[in-house]
N, C-alpha and C positions, 0 to 999 in steps of 0.2 A: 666464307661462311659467316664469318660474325657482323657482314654488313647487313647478310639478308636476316639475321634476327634480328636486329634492328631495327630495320624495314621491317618486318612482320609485327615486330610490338606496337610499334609506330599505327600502324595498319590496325591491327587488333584494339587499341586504346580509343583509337580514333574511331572506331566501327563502335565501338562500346555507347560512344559519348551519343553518335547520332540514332543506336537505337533506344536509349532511354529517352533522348528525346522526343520518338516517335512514337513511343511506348506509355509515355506516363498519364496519357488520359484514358489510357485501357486497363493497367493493375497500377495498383500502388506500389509506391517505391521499394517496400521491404520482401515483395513478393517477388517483383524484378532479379531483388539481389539473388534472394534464395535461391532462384533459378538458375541463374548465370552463375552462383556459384556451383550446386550440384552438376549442372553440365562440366564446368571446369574440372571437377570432382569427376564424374566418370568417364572424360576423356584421360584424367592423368593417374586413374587406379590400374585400369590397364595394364599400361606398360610395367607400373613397379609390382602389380600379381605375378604376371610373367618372370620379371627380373627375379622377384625371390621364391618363384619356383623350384629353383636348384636347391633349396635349402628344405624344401618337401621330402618325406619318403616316397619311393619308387612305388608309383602304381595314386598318387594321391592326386587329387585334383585341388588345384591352387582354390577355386571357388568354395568347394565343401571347408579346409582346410582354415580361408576367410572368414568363415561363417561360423565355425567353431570354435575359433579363437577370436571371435568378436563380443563371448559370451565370460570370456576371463582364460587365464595360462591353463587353468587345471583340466578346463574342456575340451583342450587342443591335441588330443594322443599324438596327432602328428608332425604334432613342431617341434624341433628339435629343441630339448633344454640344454639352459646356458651356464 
């Protein structure tokens, strides 16, 4: 398993490099990033909404939950205080 991460970053870094270079007479560089970063951004929000779902009240949706506690602690009734 930790060769094919590896191989995958390896792959991934390398994908990276040849689409900026295919890319940079279409958007500008800061645009590129932004992009490639929010994609990385909601391929890896996902799994950790999921992950601290367990940490929700019964019956709450990780989404609503996200969304209300993106606003400060005090607007999140359903997260648990620490």
């Amino acid at each position: 398993m930790p060769y094919l991460l590896l191989v995958l970053t390896t792959l991934f870094w390398s994908g990276n490099f040849v689409l900026s270079r295919g890319m940079h007479a279409e958007m500008p560089p800061v645009a590129l990033a932004l992009w490639r970063w929010l994609l990385a951004l909601a391929i890896l929000l996902r799994p950790s909404v999921r992950r601290q779902a367990g940490w929700l009240a019964p019956g709450t949706s990780p989404q609503k939950a996200a969304r209300e506690y993106a606003t400060g602690p005090e607007a999140c009734p359903y997260c648990p205080r620490r």
